[in-house]
TIMAR-881230 format. One record per atom (N, C-alpha, C, CB): residue in three letters; x negated, y, z. Coordinates in pm, whole numbers, padded with zeros to 5 digits, always signed. Glycine has a CB too. Example, Ala and Ser with C-alpha at 12.3 -4.5 7.8 and 13.67 -1.06 7.14 Angstrom:
! TIMAR-881230
Ala-01319-00569+00780 Ala-01230-00450+00780 Ala-01320-00330+00780 Ala-01131-00447+00905 Ser-01285-00225+00708 Ser-01367-00106+00714 Ser-01290+00003+00787 Ser-01408-00060+00572 
END
This chain:
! TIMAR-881230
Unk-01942-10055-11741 Unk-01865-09935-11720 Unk-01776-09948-11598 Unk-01782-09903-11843 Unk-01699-10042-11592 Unk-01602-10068-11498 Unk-01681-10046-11330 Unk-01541-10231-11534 Unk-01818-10124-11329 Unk-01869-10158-11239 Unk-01981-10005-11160 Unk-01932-10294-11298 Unk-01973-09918-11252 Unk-02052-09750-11220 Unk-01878-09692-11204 Unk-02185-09647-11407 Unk-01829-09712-11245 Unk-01674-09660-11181 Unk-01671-09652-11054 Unk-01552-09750-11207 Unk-01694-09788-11028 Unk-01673-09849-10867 Unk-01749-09876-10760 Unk-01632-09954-10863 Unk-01861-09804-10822 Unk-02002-09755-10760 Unk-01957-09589-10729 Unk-02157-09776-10891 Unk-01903-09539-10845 Unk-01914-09422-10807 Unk-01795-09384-10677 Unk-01903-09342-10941 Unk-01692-09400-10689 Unk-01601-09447-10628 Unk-01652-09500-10482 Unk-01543-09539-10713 Unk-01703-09582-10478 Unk-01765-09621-10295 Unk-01841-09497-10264 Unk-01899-09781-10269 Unk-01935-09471-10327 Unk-02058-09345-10291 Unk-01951-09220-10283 Unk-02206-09313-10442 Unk-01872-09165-10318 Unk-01759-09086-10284 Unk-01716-09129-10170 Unk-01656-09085-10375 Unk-01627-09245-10092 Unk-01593-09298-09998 Unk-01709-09295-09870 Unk-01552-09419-10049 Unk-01790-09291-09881 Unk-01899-09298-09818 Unk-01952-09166-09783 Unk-01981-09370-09888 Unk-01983-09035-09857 Unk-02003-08888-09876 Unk-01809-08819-09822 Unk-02066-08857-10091 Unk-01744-08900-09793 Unk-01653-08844-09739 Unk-01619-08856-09587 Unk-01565-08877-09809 Unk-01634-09001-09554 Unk-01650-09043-09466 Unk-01796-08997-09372 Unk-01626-09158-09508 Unk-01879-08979-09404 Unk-01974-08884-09284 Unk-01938-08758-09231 Unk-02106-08845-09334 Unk-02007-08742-09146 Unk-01947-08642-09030 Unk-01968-08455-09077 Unk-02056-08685-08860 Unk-01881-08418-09086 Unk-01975-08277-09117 Unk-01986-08203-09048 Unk-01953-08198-09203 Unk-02117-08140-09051 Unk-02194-08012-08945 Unk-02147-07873-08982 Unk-02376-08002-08962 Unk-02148-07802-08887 Unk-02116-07660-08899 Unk-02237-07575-08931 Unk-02053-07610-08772 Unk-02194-07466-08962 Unk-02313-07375-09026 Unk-02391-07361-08981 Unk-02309-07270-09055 Unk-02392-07323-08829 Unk-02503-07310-08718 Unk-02604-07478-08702 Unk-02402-07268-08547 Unk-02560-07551-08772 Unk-02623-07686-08721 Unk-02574-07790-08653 Unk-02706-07667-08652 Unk-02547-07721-08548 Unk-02505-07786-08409 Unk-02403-07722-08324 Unk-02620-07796-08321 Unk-02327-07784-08264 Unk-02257-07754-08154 Unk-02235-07698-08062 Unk-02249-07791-08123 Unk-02390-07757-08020 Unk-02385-07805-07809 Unk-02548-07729-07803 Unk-02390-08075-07735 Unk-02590-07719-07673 Unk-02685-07697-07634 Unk-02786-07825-07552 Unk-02645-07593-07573 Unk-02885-07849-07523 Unk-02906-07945-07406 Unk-03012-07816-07332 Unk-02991-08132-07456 Unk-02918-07893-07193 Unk-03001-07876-07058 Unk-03097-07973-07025 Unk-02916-07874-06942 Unk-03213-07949-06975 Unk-03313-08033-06899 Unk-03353-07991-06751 Unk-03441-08033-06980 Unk-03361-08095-06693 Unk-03330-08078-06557 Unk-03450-08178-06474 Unk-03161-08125-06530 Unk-03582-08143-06448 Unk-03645-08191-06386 Unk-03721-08183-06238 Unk-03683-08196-06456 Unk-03787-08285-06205 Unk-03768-08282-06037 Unk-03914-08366-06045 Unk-03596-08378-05943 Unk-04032-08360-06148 Unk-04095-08361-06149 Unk-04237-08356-06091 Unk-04053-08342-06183 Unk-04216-08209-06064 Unk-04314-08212-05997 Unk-04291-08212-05823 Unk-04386-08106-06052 Unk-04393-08219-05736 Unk-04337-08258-05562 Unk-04354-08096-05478 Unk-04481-08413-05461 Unk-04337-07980-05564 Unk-04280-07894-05523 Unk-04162-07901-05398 Unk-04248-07854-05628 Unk-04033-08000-05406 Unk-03916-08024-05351 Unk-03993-08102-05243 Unk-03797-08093-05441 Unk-04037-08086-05117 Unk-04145-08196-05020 Unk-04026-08255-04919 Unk-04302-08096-04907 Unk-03925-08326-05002 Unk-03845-08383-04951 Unk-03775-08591-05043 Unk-03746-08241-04946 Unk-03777-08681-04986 Unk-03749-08786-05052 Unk-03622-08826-05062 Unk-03812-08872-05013 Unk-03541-08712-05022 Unk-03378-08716-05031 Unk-03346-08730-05154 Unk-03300-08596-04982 Unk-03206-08744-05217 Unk-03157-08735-05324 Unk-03081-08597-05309 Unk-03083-08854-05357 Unk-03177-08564-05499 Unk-03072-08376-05474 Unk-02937-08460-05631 Unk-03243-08108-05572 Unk-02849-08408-05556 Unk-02736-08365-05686 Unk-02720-08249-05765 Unk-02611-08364-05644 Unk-02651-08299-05874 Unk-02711-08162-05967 Unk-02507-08164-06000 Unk-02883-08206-06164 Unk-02466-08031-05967 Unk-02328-08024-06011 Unk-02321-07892-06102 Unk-02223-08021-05881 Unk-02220-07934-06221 Unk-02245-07843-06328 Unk-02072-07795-06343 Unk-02331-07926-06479 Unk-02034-07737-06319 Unk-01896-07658-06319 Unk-01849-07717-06197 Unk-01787-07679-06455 Unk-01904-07730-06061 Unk-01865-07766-05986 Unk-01866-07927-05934 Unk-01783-07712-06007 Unk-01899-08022-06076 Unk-01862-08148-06073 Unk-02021-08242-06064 Unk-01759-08174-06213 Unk-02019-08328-05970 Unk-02136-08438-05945 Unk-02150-08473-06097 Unk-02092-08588-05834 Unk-02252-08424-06137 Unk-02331-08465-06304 Unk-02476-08547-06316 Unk-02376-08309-06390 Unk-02531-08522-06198 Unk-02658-08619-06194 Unk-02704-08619-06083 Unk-02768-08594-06278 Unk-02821-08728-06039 Unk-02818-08773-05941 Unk-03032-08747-05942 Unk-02717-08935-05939 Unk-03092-08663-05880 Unk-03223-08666-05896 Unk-03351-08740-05764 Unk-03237-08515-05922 Unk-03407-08824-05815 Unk-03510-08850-05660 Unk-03648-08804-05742 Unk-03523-09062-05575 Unk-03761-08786-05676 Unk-03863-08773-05730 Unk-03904-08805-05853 Unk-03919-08808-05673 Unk-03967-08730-05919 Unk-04058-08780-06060 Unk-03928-08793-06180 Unk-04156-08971-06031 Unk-03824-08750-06163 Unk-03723-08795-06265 Unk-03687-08648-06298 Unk-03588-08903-06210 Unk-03626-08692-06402 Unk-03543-08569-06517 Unk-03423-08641-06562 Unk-03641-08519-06678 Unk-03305-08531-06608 Unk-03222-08575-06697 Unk-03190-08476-06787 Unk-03118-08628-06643 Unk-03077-08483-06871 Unk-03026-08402-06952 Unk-02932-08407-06981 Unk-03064-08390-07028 Unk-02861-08272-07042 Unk-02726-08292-07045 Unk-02680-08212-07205 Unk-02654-08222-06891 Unk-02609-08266-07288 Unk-02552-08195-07407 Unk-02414-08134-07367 Unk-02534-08296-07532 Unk-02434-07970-07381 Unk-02326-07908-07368 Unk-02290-07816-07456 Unk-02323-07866-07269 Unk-02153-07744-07451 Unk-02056-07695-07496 Unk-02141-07543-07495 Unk-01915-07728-07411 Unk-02154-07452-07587 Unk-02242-07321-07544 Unk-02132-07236-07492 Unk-02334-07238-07674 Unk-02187-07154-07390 Unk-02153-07075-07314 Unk-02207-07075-07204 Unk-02054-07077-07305 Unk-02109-07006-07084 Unk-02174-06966-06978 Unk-02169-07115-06896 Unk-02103-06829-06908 Unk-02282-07172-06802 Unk-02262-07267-06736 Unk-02283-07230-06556 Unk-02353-07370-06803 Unk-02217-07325-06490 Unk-02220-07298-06353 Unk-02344-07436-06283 Unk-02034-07306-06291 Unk-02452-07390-06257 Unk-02492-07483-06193 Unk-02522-07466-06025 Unk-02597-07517-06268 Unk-02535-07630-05997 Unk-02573-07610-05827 Unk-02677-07709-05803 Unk-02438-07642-05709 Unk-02710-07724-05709 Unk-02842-07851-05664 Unk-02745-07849-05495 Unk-03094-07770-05658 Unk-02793-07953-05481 Unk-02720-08007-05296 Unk-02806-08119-05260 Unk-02522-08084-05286 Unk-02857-08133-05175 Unk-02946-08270-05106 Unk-02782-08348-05088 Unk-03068-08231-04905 Unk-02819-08459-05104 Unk-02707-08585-05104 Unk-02736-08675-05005 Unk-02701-08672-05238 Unk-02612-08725-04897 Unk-02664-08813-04831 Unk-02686-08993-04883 Unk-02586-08791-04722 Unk-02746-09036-04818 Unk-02815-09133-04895 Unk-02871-09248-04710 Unk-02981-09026-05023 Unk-02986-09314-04800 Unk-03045-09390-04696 Unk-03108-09323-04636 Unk-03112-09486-04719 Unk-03201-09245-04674 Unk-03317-09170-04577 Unk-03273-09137-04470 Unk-03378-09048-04620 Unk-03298-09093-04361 Unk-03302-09017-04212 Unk-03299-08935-04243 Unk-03391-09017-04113 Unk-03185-08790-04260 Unk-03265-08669-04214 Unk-03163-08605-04411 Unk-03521-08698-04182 Unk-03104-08713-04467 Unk-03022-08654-04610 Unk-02913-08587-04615 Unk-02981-08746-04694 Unk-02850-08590-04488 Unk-02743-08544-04472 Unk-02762-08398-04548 Unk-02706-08551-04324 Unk-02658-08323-04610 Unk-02627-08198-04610 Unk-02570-08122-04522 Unk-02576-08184-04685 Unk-02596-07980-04511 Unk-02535-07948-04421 Unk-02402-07908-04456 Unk-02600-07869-04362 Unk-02322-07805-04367 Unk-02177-07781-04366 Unk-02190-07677-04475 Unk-02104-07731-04217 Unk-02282-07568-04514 Unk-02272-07425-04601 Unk-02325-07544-04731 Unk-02408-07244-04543 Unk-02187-07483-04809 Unk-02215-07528-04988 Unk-02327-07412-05004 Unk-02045-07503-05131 Unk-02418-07446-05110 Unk-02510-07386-05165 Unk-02504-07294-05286 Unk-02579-07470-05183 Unk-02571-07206-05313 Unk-02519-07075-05401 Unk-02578-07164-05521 Unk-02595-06886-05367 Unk-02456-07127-05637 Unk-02491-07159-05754 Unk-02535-07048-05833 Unk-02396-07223-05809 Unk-02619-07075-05960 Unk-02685-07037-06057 Unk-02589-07056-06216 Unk-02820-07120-06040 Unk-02578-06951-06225 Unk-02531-06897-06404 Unk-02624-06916-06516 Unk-02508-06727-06420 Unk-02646-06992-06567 Unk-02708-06966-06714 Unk-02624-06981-06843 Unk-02820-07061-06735 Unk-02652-06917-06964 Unk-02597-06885-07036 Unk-02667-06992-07108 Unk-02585-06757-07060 Unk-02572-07095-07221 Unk-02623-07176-07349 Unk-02601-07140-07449 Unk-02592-07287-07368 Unk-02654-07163-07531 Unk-02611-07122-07738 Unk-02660-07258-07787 Unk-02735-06954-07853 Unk-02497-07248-07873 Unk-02526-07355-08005 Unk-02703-07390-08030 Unk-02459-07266-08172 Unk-02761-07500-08001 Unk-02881-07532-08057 Unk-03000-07523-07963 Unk-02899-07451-08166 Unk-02961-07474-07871 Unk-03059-07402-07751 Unk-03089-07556-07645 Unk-02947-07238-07638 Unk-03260-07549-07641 Unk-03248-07677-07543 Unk-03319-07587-07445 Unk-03327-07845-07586 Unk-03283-07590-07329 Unk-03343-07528-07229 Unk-03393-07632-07089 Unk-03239-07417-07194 Unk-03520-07576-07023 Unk-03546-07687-06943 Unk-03589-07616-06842 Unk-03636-07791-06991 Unk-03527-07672-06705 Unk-03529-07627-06573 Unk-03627-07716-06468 Unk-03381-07629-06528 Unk-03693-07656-06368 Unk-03757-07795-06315 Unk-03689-07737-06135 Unk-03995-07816-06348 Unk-03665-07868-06031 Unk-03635-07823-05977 Unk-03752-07767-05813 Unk-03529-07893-05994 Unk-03745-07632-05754 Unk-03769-07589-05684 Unk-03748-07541-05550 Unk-03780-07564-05729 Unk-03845-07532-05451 Unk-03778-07460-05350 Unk-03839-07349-05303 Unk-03754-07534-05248 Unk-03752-07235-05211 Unk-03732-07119-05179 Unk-03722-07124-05030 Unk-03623-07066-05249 Unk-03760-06980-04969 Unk-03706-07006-04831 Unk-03556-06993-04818 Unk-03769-06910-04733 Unk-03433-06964-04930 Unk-03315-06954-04962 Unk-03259-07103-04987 Unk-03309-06861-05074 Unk-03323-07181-05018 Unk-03320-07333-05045 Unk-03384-07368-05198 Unk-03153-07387-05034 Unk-03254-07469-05242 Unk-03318-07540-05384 Unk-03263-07434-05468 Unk-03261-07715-05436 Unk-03287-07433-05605 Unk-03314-07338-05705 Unk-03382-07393-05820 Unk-03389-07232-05654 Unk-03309-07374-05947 Unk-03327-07419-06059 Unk-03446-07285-06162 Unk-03159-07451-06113 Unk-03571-07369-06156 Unk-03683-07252-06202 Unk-03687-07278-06359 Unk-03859-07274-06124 Unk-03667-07196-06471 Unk-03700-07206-06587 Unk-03862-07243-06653 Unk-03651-07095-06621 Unk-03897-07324-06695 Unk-04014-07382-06702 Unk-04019-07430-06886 Unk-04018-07516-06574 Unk-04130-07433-06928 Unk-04141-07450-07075 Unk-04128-07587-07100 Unk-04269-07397-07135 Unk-04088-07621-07250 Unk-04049-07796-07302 Unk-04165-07873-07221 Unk-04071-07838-07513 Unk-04217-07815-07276 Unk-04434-07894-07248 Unk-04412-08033-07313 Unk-04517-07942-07010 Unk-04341-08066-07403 Unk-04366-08129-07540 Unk-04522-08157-07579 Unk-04304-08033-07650 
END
């Protein structure tokens, strides 16, 4: 008896101590951010800034991701200077892109170019 007391008692301690989820599930959203394919016919490094702030760093064939806060997000892409010849950025900051996140939402971007420059194209999981 004593010893299902103190069983029950930990398993309480334990069911209290885990984390609890909100109704919706989740929180955050994730972004995906790939550079995949050689669309971009450049071997520079692009930066990826998300409310303004250096968040990732992309060279060919790579992706990242990011778990965020839902709402509206500010993104940008910028060629970064680096080793290559020719990485420099120029003097005009580059126009950023608005997308909207929701609680639970994974969304995935691959990156592209325009005769306007780089540009974040909406593209499917492909899971």
């Amino acid at each position: 008896m004593r010893w299902s007391v103190i069983s029950l008692f930990s398993l309480l301690g334990l069911i209290a101590a885990t984390p609890s989820v909100n109704a919706a599930g989740e929180d955050y959203g994730v972004l995906i951010i790939s550079r995949e394919r050689l669309e971009v016919a450049t071997s520079c490094e692009i930066g990826l800034y998300i409310q303004d702030q250096l968040a990732g760093r992309l060279f060919q064939e790579q992706a990242t991701s990011f778990n965020l806060p839902p709402g509206k997000v500010s993104l940008r892409l910028k060629l970064l200077p680096g080793q290559m010849p020719g990485c420099n950025p120029g003097m005009l900051a580059p126009g950023s892109q608005d997308i909207s996140l929701k609680a639970g939402d994974v969304l995935k971007f691959r990156i592209a170019m325009s005769p306007s420059g780089l540009h974040l194209q909406r593209t499917g999981l492909g899971y």
